[in-house]
N, C-alpha and C positions, 0 to 999 in steps of 0.2 A: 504494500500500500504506500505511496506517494508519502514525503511527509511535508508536514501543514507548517507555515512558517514558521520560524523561531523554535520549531522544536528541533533536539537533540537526536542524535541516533539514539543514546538510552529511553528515550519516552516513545520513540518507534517500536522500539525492541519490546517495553512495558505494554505499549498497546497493542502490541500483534499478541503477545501472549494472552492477554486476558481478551483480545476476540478469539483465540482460539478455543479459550474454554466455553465460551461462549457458545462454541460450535459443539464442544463436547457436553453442554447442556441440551443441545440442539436435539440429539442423540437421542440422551432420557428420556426428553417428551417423548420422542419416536416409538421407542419400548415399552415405556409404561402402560398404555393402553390395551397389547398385546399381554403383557406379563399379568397386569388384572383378569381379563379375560382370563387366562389360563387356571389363574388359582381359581376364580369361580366357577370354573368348570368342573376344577378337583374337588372342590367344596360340595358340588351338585352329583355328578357323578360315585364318587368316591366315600362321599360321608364323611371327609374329613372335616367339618366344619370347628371343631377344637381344636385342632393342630394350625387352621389355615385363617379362620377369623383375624387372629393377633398379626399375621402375615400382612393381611390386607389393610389393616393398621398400620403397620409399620409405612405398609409402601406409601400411603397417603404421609404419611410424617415426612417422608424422604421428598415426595411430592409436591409439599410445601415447604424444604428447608431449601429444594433446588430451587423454586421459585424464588425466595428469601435471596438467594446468592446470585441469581441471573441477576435480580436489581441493584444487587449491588454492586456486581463488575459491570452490568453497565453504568450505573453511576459511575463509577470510578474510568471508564474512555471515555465518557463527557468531562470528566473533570480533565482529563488529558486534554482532547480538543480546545478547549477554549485558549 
């Protein structure tokens, strides 16, 4: 990516990296929706509903910490940018 005036190669280097995790959040989203799916299928199928409940819990918590940390790296390339 080009860099924006007055910045430094270290603030290029900073902001390629955190859009890159960006992109590895990108990811998450991708899976998660397949990964729920699957365990409530196991839950339905399977009867595991004791084992896999707390599962689907968990994944929602992960679900909102990832969400929680996308806004914060992108806060943190806008704070680059300016």
């Amino acid at each position: 990516m080009p860099r924006n005036k007055g910045q430094t190669g270290a603030v290029v280097k900073v902001r390629e990296d955190l859009e890159a995790v960006l992109g590895a959040l990108a990811d998450h989203d991708e899976c998660v929706p397949l990964l729920e799916l699957r365990i409530r299928q196991a839950i339905r199928r399977a009867g595991l509903r004791a084992l896999l409940d707390p599962a689907l819990e968990d994944l929602q918590r992960m679900v909102q910490d990832v969400k929680d940390a996308r806004s914060q790296v992108r806060a943190a390339v806008e704070r680059l940018m300016e």
